[in-house]
C-alpha positions as CSV (number, residue, x, y, z in Angstrom):
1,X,0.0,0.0,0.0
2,X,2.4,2.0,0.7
3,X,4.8,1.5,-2.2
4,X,1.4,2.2,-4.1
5,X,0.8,5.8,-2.7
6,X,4.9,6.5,-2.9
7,X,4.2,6.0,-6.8
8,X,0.9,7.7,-6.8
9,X,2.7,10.7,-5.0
10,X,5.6,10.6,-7.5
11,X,3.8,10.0,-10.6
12,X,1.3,13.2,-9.6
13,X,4.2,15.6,-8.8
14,X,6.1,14.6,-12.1
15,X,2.8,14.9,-14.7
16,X,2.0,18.1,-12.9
17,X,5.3,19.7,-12.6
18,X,5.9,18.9,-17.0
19,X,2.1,19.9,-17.4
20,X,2.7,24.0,-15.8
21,X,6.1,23.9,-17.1
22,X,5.2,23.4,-20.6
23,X,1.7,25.2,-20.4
24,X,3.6,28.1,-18.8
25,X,5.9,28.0,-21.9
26,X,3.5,27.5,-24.7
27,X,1.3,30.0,-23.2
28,X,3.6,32.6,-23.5
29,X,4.8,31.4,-27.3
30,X,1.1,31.9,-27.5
31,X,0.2,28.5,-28.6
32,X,-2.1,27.6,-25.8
33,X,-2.3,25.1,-22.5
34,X,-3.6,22.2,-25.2
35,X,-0.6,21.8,-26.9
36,X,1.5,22.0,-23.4
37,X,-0.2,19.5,-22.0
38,X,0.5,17.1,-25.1
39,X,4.4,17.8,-25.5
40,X,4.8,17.3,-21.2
41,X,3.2,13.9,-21.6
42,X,5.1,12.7,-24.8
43,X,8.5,14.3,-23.0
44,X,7.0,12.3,-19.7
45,X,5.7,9.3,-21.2
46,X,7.8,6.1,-22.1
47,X,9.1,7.2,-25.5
48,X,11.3,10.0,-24.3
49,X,12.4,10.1,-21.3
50,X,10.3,7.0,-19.5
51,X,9.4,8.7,-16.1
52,X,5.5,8.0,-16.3
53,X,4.2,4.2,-17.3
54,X,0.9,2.9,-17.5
55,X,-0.9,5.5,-19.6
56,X,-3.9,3.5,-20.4
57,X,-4.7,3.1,-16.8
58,X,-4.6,7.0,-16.2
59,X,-6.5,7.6,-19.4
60,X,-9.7,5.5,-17.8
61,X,-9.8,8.8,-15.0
62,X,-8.7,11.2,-17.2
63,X,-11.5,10.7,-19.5
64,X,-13.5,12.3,-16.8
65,X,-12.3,15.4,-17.8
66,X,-14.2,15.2,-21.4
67,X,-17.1,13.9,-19.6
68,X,-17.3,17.3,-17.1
69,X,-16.3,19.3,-20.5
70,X,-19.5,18.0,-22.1
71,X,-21.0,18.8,-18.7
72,X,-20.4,22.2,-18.8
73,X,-21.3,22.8,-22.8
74,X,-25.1,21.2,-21.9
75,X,-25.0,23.9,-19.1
76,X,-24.4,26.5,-22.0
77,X,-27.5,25.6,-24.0
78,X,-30.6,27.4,-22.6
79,X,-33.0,27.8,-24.2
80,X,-33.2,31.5,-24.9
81,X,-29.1,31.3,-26.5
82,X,-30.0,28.1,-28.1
83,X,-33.0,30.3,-30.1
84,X,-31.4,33.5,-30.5
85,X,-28.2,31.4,-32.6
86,X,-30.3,28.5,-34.0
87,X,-29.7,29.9,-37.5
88,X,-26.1,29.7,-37.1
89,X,-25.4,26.6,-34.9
90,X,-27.9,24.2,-36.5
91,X,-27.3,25.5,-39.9
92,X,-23.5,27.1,-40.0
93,X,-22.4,24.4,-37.5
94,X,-24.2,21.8,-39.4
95,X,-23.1,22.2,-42.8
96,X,-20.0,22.9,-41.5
97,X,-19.1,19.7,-39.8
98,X,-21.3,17.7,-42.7
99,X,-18.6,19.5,-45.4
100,X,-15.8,19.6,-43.6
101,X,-16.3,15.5,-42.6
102,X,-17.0,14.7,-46.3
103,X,-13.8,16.0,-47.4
104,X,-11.6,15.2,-45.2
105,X,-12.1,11.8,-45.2
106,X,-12.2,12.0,-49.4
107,X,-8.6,12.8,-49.2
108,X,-7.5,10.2,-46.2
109,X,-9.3,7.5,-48.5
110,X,-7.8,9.1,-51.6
111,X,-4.8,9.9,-50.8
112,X,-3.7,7.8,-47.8
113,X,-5.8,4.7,-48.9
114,X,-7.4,4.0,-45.9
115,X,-10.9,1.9,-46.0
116,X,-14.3,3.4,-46.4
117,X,-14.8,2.7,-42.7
118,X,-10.9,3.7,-41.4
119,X,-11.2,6.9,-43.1
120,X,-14.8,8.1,-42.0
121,X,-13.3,7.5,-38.8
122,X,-10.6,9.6,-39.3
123,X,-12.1,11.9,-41.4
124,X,-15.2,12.8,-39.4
125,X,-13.2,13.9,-36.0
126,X,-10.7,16.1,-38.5
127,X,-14.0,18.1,-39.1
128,X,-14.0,19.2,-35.3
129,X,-12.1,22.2,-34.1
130,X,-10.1,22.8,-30.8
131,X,-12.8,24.8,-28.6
132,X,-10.0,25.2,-25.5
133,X,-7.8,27.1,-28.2
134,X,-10.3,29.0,-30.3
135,X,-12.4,30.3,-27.1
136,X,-9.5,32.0,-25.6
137,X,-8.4,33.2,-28.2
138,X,-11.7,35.3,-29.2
139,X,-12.1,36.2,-25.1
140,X,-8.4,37.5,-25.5
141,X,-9.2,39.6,-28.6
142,X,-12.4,41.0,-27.3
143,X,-14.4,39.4,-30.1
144,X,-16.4,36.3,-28.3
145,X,-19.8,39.2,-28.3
146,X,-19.4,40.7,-31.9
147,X,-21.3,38.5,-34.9
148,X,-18.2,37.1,-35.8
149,X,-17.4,35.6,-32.4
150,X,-21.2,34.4,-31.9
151,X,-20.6,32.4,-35.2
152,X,-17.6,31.2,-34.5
153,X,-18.8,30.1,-31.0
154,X,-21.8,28.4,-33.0
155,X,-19.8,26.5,-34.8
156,X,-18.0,24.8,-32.2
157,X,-20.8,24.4,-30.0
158,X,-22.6,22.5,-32.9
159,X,-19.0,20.5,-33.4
160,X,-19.0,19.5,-29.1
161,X,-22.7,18.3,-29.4
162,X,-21.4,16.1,-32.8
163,X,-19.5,14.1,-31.0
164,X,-22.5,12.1,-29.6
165,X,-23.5,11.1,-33.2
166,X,-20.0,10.6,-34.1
167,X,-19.5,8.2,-31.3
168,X,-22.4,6.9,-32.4
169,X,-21.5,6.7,-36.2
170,X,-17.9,4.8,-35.1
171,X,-20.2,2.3,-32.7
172,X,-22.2,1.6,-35.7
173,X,-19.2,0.4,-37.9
174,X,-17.2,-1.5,-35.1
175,X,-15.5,-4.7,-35.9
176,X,-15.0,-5.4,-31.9
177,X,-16.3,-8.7,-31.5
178,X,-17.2,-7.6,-27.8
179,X,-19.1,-4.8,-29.7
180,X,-20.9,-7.3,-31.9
181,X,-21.9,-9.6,-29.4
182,X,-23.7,-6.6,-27.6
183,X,-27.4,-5.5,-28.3
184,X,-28.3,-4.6,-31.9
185,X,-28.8,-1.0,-33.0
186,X,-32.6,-0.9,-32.3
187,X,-32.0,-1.9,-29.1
188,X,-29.1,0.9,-28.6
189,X,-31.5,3.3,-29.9
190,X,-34.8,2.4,-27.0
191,X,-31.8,2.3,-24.4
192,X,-31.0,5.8,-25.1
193,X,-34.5,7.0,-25.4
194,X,-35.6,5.7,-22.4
195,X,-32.3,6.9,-20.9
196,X,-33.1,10.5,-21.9
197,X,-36.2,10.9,-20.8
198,X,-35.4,9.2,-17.3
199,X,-32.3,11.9,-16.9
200,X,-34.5,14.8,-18.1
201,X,-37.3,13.6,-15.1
202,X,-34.6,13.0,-12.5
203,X,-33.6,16.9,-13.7
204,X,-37.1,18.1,-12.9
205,X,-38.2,16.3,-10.2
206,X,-35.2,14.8,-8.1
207,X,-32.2,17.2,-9.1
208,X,-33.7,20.9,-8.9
209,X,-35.3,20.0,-5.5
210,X,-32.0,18.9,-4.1
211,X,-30.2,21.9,-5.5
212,X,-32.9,24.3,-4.0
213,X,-32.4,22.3,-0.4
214,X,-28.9,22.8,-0.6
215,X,-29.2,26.3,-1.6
216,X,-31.3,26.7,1.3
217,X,-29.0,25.4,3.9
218,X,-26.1,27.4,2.2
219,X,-23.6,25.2,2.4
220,X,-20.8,25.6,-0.9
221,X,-19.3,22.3,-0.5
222,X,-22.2,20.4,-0.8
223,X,-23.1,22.1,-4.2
224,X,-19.8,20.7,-5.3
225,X,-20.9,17.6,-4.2
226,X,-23.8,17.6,-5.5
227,X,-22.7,18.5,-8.4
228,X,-20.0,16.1,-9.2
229,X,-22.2,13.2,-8.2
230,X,-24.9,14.5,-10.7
231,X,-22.8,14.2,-13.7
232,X,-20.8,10.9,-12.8
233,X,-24.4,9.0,-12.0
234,X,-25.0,10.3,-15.7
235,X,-22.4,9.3,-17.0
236,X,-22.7,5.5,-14.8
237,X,-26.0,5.2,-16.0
238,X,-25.2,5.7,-20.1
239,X,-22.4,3.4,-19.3
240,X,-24.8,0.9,-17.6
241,X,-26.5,0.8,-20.5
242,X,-23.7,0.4,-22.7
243,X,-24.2,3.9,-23.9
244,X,-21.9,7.0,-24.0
245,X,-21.2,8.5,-20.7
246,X,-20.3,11.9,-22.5
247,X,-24.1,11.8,-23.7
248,X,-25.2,11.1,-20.1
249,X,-22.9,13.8,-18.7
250,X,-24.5,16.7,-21.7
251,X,-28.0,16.2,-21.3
252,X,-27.5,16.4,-16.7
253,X,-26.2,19.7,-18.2
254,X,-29.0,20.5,-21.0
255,X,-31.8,20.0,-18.2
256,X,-30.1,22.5,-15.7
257,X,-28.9,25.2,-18.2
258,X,-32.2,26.8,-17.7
259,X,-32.1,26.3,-13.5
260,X,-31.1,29.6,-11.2
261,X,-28.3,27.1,-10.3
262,X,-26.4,27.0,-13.9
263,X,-23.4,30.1,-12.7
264,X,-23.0,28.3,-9.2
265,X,-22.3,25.3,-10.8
266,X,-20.1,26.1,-13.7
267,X,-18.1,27.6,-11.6
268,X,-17.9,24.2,-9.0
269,X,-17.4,22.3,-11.4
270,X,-14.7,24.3,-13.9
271,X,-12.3,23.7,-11.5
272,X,-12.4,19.8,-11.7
273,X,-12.4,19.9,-15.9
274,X,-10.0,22.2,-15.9
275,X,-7.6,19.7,-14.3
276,X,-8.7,16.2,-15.5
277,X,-9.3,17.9,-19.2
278,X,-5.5,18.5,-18.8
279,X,-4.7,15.0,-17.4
280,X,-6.7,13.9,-20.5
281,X,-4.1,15.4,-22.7
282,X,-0.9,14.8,-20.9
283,X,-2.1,11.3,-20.9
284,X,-2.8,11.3,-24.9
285,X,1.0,12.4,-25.3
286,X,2.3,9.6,-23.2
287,X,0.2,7.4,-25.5
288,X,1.2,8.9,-29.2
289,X,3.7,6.4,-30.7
290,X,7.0,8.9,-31.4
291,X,8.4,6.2,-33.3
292,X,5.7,5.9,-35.9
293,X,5.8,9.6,-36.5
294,X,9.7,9.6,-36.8
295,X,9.4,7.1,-39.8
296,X,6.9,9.2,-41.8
297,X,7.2,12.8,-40.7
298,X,6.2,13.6,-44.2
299,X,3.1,12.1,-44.1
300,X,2.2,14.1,-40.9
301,X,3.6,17.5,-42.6
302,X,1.4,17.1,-45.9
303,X,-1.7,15.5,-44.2
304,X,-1.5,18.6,-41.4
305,X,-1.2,21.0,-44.2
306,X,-4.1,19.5,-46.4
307,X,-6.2,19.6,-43.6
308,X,-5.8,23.2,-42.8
309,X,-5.9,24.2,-46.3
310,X,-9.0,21.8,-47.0
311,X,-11.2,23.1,-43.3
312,X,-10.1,26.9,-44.7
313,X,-11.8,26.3,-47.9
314,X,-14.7,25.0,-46.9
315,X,-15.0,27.2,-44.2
316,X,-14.5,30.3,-45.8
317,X,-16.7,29.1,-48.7
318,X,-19.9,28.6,-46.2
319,X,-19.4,32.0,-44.6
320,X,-19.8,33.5,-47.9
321,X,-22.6,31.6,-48.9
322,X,-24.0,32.7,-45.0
323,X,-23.8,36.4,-46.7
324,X,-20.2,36.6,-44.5
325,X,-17.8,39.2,-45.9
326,X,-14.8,38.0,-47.8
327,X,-12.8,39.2,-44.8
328,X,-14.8,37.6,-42.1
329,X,-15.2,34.1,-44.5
330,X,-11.4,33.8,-44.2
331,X,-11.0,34.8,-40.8
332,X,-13.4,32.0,-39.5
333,X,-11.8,29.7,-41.8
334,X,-8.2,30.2,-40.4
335,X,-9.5,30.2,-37.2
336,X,-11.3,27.1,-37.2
337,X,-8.8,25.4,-39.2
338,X,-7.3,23.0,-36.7
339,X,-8.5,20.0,-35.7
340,X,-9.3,19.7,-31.9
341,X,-9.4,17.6,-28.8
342,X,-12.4,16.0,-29.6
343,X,-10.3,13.9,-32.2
344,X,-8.2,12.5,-29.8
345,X,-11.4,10.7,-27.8
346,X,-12.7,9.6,-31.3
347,X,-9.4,8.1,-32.3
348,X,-9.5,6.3,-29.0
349,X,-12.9,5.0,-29.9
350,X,-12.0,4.2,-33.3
351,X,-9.2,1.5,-31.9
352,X,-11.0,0.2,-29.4
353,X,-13.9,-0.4,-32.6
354,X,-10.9,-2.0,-34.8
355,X,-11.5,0.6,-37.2
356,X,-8.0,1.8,-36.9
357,X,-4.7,0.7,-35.3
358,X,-3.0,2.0,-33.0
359,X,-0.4,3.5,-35.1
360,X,-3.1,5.4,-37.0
361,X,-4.3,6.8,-34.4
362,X,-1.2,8.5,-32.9
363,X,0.0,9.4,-36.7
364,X,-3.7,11.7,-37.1
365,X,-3.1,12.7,-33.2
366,X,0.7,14.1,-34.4
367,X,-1.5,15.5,-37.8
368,X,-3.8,17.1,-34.7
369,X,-1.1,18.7,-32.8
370,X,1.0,20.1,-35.4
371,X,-2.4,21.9,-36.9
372,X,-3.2,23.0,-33.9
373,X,0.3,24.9,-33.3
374,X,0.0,26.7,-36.6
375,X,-3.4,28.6,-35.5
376,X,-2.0,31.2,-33.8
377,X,0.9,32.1,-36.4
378,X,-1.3,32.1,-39.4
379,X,-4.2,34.2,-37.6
380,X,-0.5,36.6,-37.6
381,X,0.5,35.9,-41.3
382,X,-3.2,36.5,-42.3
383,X,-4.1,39.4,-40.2
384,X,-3.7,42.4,-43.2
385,X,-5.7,40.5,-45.5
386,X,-8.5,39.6,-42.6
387,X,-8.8,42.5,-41.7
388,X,-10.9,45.6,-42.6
389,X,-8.3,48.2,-43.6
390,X,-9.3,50.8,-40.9
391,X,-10.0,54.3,-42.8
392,X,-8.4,57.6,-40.4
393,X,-10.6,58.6,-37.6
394,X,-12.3,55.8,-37.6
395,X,-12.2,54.1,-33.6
396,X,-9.8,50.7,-33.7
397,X,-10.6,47.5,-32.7
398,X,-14.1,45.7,-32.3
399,X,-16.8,48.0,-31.9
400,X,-18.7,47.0,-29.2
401,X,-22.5,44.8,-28.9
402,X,-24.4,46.6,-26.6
403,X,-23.7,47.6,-22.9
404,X,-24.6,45.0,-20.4
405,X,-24.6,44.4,-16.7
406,X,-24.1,42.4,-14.0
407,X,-26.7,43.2,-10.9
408,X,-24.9,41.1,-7.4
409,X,-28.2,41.2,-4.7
410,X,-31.7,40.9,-6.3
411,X,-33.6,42.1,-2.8
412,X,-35.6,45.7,-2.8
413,X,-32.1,47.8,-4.1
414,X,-31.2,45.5,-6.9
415,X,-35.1,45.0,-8.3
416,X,-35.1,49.0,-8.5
417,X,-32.1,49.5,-10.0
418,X,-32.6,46.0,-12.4
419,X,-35.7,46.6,-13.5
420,X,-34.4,50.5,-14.6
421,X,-31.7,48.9,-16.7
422,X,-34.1,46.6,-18.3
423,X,-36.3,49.2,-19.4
424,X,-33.7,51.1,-20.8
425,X,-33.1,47.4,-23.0
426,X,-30.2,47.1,-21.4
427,X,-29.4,43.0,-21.1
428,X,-29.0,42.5,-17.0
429,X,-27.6,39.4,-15.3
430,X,-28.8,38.8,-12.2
431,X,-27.4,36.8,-9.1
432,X,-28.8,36.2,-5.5
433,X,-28.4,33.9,-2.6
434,X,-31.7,34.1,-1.1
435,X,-33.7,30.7,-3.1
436,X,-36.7,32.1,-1.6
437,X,-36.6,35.2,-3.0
438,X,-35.4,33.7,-6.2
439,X,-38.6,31.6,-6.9
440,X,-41.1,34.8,-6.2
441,X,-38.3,36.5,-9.0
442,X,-39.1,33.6,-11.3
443,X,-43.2,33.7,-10.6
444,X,-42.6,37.7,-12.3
445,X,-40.9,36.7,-15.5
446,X,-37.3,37.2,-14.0
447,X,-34.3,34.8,-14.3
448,X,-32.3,35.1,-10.7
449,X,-29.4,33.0,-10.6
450,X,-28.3,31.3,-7.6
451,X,-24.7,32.2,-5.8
452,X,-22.3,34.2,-4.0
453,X,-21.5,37.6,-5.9
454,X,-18.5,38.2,-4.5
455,X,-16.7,35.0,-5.9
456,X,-14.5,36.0,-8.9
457,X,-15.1,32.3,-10.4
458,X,-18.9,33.1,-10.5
459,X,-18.9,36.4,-12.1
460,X,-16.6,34.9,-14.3
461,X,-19.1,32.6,-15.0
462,X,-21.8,35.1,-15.1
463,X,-19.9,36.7,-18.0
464,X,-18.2,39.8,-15.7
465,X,-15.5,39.6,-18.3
466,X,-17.8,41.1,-20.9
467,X,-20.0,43.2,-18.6
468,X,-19.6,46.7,-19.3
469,X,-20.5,47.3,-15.0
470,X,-20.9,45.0,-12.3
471,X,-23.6,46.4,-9.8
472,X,-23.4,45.5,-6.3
473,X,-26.8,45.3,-4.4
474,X,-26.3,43.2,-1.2
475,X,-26.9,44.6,2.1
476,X,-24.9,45.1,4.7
477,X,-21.4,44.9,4.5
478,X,-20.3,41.8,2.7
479,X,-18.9,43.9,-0.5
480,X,-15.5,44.9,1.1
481,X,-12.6,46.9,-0.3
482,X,-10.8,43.9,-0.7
483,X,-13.8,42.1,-3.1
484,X,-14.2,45.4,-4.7
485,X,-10.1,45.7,-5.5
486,X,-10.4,42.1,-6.2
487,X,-13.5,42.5,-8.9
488,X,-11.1,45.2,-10.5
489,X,-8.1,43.2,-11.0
490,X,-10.1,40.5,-12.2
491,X,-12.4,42.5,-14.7
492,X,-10.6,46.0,-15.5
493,X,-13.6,46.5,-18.1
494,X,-16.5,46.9,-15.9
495,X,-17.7,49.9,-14.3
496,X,-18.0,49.3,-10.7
497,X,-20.8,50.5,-8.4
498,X,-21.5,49.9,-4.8
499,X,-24.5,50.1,-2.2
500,X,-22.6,50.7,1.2
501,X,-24.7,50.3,4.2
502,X,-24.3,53.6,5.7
503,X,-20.8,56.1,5.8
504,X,-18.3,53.7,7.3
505,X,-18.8,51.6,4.6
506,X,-18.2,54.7,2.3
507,X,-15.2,55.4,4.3
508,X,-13.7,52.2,3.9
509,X,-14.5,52.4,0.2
510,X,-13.0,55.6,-0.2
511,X,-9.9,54.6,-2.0
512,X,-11.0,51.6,-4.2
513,X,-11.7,51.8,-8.4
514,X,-15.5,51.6,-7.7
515,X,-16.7,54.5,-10.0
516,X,-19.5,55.0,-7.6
517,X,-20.4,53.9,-4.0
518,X,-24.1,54.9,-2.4
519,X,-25.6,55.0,0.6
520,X,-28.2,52.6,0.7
521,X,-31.6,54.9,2.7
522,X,-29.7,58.4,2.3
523,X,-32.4,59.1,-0.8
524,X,-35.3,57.5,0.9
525,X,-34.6,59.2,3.7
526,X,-34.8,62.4,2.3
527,X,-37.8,62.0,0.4
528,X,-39.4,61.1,3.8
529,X,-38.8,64.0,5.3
530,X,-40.0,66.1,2.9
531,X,-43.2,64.4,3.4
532,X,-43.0,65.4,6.8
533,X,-42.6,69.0,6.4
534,X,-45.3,68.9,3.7
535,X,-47.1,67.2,6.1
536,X,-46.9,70.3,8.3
537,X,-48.0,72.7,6.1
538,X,-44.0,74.0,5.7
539,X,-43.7,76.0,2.6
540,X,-42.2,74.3,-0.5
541,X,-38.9,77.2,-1.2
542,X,-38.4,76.2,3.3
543,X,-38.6,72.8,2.2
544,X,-35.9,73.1,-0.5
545,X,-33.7,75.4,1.9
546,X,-34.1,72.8,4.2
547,X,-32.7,69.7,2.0
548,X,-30.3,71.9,0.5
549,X,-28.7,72.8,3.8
550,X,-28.8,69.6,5.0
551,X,-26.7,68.1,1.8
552,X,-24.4,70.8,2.1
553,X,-23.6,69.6,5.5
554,X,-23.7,66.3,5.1
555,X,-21.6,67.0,1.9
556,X,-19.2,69.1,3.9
557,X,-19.2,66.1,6.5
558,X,-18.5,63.2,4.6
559,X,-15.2,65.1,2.9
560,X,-14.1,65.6,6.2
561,X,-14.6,62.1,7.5
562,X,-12.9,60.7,4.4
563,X,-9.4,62.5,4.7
564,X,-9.6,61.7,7.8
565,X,-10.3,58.3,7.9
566,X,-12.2,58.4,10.8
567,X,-16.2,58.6,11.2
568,X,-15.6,60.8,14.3
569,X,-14.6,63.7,12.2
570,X,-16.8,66.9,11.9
571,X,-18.2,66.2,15.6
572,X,-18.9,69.8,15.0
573,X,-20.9,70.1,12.1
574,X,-22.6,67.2,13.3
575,X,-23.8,69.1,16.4
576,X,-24.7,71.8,14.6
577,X,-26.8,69.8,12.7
578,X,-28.1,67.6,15.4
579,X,-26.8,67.2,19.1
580,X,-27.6,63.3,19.2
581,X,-25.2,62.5,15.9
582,X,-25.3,60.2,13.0
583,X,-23.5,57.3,11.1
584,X,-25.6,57.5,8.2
């Protein structure tokens, strides 16, 4: 047992030592954390320098990371972004990958003279882009909210819900005798029907309810929990049934992308794909056979530059027949030129099916890799013929979509100030711990999602990183200067305003980037008082001498009490204005 742990312990620090090495490098050669993770675990693995055995074995929990990655996509598809882009993914994203698959495996059977079978294989997974390469690079460029990023992003979304027909199409054609001795098609077909509809039920009437409980009680860790065990009891079940367990995993997050729970838990759950998505790679580089490569590096040179050079036809070709510019054709074929992780699982499949050996497989995983590296220098070779020459005094870069924002605290503050935005059109996000208040939101027509505003992986979930402001709502004090600075760092783009409870929480405030910081009843207040003194007869020029002394001092007050740091400042203006004091 112990000798067990010892090489547990060592075999962990080594893979994760070469995996930030490597994606610390590549990042900053600016050819992304994919690609890292591939070159620490073929330097790692057996071929090289023989530190890390038993790939396979790893590869069984590493596929867990694919499984939380198709997870996280269902989460992505409610129903209101699934209408607003069904033009693009279901038509774009279908022809796309319908083309794209066509051709690619035309020249492998052509060309490479691979079988019918062998080269749909192949060919079909080629079709698929990288999504963890192309996504960051549109966040990075500020495009992933213009047209052209909302295509691009419908495209790979289609290509991430392919792979369950694609599994499904390399299944068909299997030449596994295990395979064959299984249940026939039909069957498949009533397993994963009656599969769907049971997961969809357990979503409405087992899940949500235990969500909500747990929301209740407030407790973080069990969401994470709960969370994890929802999508590997998915993926068990489809596996149960001889089924996909990515298709399990997608539609536990299809049936609660439209639940007030969807930002609380991406952001559990992100943490845990994030990690076994990059075990899944460095365990795909232990496993790609160097040797085979060495012997035909030409054959992986042509076949990587026929596949870019085929995608960016056909690509470009359907953007202009989508009415795309000639610019924006050839930008979204370069972009999605590469062929993406998504291949690697289908090669894996393919072998297992007989379809392919294993030497095939690690060949068009080297033809993978080596397209993928060339994204980010020809988006640079390509970029004056891309893009729009930009005519003098006209603003550069990507005009923006639309101001958004980000409401934190849905209670009596935030539905004032929420509901102002939204008549002004202006598309709000909103975020509350309080279930209760939550469901009576949801009874009005308003989507309240559940979760602590103040964490940076939430509102990064929430889409902070493409707010234009970030409204804080809460009561009381939790929105310290420390969140606020925090918020900042994290999202330098959004505006930041604050509802402090009462002056010490504009004192401690003082200093931060928020561009605005309230008192929360100073208005109300006011208002009130008025009343009063209308109430009394007072005349309406006394009232308004009356308020605007009283802002005056209270103006004069605060300025004081912030140089100074201290909310006993001013005692004597204070007096003046009343002997018993105030904090407000």
């Amino acid at each position: 047992m112990e000798h067990a742990t010892g090489s547990l312990l060592r075999d962990g620090v080594i893979l994760l030592g070469a995996g930030l090495g490597f994606v610390l490098l590549f990042r900053r050669l600016g050819l992304g954390a994919t690609l890292g993770f591939l070159v620490a675990g073929a330097v790692v693995g057996p071929q090289v320098l023989g530190l890390i055995g038993d790939a396979e074995a790893k590869l069984g929990v590493a596929e867990l990371g694919i499984t939380l990655l198709l997870f996280i996509v269902g989460l992505e598809l409610n129903p209101g972004r699934l209408w607003r882009l069904k033009e693009d993914i279901f038509g774009l994203g279908l022809l796309q990958v319908v083309a794209c698959g066509i051709a690619v495996t035309a020249i492998i059977a052509i060309f490479a003279h691979f079988s019918i079978p062998a080269a749909l294989a192949l060919g079909l997974p080629l079709a698929l882009s990288s999504t963890a390469q192309v996504l960051p690079m549109l966040q990075s460029s500020g495009r992933l909210r213009t047209p052209f990023g909302e295509r691009a992003f419908s495209i790979l979304l289609f290509q991430d819900l392919s792979i369950i027909p694609l599994i499904t199409i390399i299944a068909a054609m299997s030449r596994n005798p295990a395979d064959a001795a299984g249940p026939p098609g039909w069957v498949l077909v009533l397993y994963t029907l009656a599969a769907v509809v049971g997961l969809i039920a357990a979503g409405r009437f087992v899940l949500r309810p235990l969500f909500r409980g747990i929301g209740n009680m407030g407790e973080r860790e069990m969401f994470v929990f709960a969370a994890l065990f929802t999508v590997i009891a998915s993926a068990a079940l489809m596996e149960a049934l001889g089924l996909s367990t990515a298709l399990g995993a997608f539609i536990a997050g299809v049936m609660l992308a439209d639940s007030p729970y969807r930002h609380e838990l991406e952001a559990d759950v992100d943490p845990f794909r994030s990690i076994l998505l990059g075990l899944f790679f460095l365990t795909i580089g232990m496993m790609l056979n160097l040797t085979a490569i060495a012997e035909r590096p030409l054959f992986v040179l042509s076949m990587a530059l026929a596949l870019i050079a085929t995608k960016t036809l056909v690509i470009f070709l359907i953007g202009l027949a989508f009415r795309m510019s000639w610019r924006a054709a050839l930008a979204l074929g370069v972009l999605l030129s590469q062929g993406g992780e998504f291949g690697f699982v289908l090669f894996a499949q393919a072998t297992n099916a007989y379809l392919i050996a294993p030497e095939a497989a690690s060949l068009f995983g080297a033809i993978i890799t080596l397209s993928m590296a060339t994204t980010p220098f020809l988006m640079t070779l390509t970029r004056r013929f891309r893009e729009t020459p930009i005519v003098p005094g006209e603003r550069e870069g990507p005009k923006a979509d639309g101001a958004n924002a980000l409401i934190v605290g849905y209670g009596r503050f935030g539905q004032t100030v929420g509901q102002m935005l939204l008549a002004q059109d202006i598309p709000v996000t909103l975020i509350d711990t309080d279930i209760e208040m939550i469901d009576v939101a949801g009874e009005f027509g308003a989507k309240v999602y559940y979760g602590d505003g103040t964490r940076l992986d939430l509102l990064r979930q929430a889409g902070a990183a493409e707010a234009e402001m970030i409204l804080f709502c809460t009561d009381g004090e939790q929105v310290t200067a420390d969140v606020v600075e925090a918020v900042h760092e994290a999202f330098p783009r959004a505006a930041i305003y604050v509802r402090a409870f009462d002056r010490r929480g504009l004192i401690k405030l003082k200093n931060g980037p928020a561009r605005l910081v309230v008192r929360e009843v100073l208005e109300s207040a006011v208002k009130m008082a008025r009343a009063a003194m209308e109430g009394l007869g007072i005349d309406r020029a006394e009232i308004d001498r009356a308020e605007d002394m009283y802002r005056a001092r209270d103006k004069e007050r605060l300025r004081i009490q912030l140089e100074a740091n201290d909310i006993r400042a001013a005692r004597a203006i204070v007096a003046a204005q009343q002997p018993w004091g105030n904090d407000r």
